[in-house]
C-alpha positions as CSV (number, residue, x, y, z in Angstrom):
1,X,-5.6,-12.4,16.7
2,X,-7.9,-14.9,15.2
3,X,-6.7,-17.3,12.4
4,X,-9.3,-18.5,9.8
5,X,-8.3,-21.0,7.3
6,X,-9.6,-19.9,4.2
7,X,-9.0,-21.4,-0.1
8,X,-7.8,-19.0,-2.2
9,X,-7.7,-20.1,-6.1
10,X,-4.7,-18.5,-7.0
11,X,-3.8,-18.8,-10.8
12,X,-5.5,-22.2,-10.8
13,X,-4.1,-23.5,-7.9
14,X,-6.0,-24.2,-5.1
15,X,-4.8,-22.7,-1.8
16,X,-5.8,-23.9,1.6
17,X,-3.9,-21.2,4.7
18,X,-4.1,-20.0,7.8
19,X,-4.8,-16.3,7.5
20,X,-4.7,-13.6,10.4
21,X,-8.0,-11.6,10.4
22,X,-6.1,-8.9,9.9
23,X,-3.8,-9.3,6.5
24,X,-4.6,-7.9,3.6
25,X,-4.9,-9.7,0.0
26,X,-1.2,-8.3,-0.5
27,X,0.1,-9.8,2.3
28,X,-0.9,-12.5,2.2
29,X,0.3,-13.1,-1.4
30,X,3.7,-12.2,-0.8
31,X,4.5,-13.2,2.5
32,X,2.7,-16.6,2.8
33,X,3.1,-17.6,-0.9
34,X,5.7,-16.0,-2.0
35,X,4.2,-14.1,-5.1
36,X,6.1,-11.5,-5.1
37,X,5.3,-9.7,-8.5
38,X,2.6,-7.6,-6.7
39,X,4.0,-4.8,-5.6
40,X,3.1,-3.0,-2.5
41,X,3.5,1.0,-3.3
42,X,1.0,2.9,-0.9
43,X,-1.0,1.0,1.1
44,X,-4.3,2.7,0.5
45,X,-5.8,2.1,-2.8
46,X,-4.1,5.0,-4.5
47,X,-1.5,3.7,-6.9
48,X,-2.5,0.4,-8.6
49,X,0.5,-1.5,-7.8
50,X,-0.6,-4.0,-5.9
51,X,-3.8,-4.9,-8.6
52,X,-4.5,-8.4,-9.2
53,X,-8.3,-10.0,-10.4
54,X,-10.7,-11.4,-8.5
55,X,-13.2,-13.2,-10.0
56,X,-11.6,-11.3,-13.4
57,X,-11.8,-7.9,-11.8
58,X,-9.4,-5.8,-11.1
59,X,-9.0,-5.1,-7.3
60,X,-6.4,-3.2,-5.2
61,X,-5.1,-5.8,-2.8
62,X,-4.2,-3.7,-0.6
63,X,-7.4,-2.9,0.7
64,X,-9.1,-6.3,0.7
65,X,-8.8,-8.8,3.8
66,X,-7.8,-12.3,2.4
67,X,-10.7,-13.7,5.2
68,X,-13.0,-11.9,2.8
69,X,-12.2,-14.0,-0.1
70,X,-12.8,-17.1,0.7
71,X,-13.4,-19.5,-2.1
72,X,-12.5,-16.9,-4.3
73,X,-10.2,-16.9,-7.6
74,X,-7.6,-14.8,-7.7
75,X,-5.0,-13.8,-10.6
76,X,-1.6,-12.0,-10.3
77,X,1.1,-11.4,-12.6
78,X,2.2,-14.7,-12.2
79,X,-1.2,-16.2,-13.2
80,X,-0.7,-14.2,-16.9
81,X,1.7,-16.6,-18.9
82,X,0.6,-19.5,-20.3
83,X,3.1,-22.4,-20.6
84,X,6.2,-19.8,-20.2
85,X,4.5,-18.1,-22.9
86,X,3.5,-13.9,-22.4
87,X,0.3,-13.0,-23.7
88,X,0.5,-10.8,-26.5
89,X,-0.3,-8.0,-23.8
90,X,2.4,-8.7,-22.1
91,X,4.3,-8.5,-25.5
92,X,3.4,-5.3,-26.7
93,X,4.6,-4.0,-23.3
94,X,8.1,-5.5,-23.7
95,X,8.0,-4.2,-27.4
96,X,6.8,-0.7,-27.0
97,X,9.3,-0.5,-24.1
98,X,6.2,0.8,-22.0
99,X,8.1,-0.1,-18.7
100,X,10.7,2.2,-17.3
101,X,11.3,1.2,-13.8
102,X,8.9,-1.3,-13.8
103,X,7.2,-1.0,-10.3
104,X,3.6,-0.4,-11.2
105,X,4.1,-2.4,-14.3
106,X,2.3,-5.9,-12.6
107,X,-0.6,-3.5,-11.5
108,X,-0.9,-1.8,-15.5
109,X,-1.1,-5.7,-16.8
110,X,-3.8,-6.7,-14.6
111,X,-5.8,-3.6,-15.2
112,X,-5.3,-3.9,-18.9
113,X,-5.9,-7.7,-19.0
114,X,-8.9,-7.0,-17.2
115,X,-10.3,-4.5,-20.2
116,X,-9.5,-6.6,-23.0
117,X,-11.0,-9.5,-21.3
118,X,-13.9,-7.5,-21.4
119,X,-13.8,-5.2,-24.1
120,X,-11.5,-6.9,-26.9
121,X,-10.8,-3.6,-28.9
122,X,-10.9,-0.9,-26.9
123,X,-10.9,3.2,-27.9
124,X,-7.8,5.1,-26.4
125,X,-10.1,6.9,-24.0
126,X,-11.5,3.3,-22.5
127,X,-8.1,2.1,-21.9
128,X,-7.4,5.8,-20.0
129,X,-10.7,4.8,-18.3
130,X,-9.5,1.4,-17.2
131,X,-5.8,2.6,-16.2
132,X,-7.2,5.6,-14.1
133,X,-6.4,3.8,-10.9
134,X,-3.0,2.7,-11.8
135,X,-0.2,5.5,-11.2
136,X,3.4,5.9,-13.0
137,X,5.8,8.1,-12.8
138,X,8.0,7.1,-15.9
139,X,6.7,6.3,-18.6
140,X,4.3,9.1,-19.0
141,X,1.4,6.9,-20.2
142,X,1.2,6.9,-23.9
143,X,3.9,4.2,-24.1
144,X,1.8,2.2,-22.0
145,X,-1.9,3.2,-23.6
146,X,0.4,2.5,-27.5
147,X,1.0,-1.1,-25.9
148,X,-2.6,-1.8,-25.1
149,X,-3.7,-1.1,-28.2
150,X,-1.3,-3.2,-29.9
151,X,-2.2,-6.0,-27.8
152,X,-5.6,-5.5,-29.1
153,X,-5.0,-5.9,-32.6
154,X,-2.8,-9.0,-31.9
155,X,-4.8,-11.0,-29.9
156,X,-5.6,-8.7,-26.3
157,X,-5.3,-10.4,-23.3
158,X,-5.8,-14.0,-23.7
């Protein structure tokens, strides 16, 4: 298999590596840097877990080669807190108790960042909208839609 070195910007951090053209985003992530907080569920785009941004947007990366982004940024859960601080999205989460298990919880916060990046006070239905892509079998969604629109009031993603 070919290697390619590639520069990832990965919550602010430059990245030079020596990817396979065959590993996924994911893979990549959490086996050659260790960022484990995105979660690998299905493997085919299905379940959100594994959702980070790219270039702010929220992508399954799962179904992305890391050759592909080369010279892209890229933000995962780790990327969110600022200074040890969580964003107030991240609060509201914690607050509202809108994680259960907690396994498609990394792939809910990037999803949701990614709205309120773009759409600082969203309706109920755009935040159903923006989460359709992101499966959970807990918390039975309202918890987690309550959580997003606290975050709104108090400040959204940041």
């Amino acid at each position: 298999m070919a290697n390619h070195t590639i520069t990832l910007f990965i919550n602010g951090t430059e990245e030079h590596l020596q990817v396979a053209s065959h590993l996924t985003l994911l893979q990549t992530l959490r086996e050659k840097l260790g960022l484990t907080g995105t979660k690998n569920g299905c493997e085919a785009g299905e379940c959100g877990a594994c959702t980070v941004l790219v270039d702010g947007e929220p992508v399954n990366s799962c179904l992305v080669l890391a050759v592909e982004l080369d010279g892209r940024e890229i933000t995962t859960i780790e990327g969110l807190e600022e200074n040890g601080q969580l964003t107030p999205l991240q609060k509201a989460f914690k607050e509202l108790n809108a994680v259960q298990c907690g396994y498609c919880t990394p792939g809910m916060l990037m999803a949701a960042t990614a709205l309120l990046r773009r759409n600082p006070h969203p309706s109920e239905q755009d935040i159903q909208h923006a989460l359709v892509g992101n499966l959970c079998r807990c918390t039975g969604y309202q918890r987690i839609i309550d959580a997003v629109l606290q975050a709104s009031r108090e400040g959204g993603a940041q």
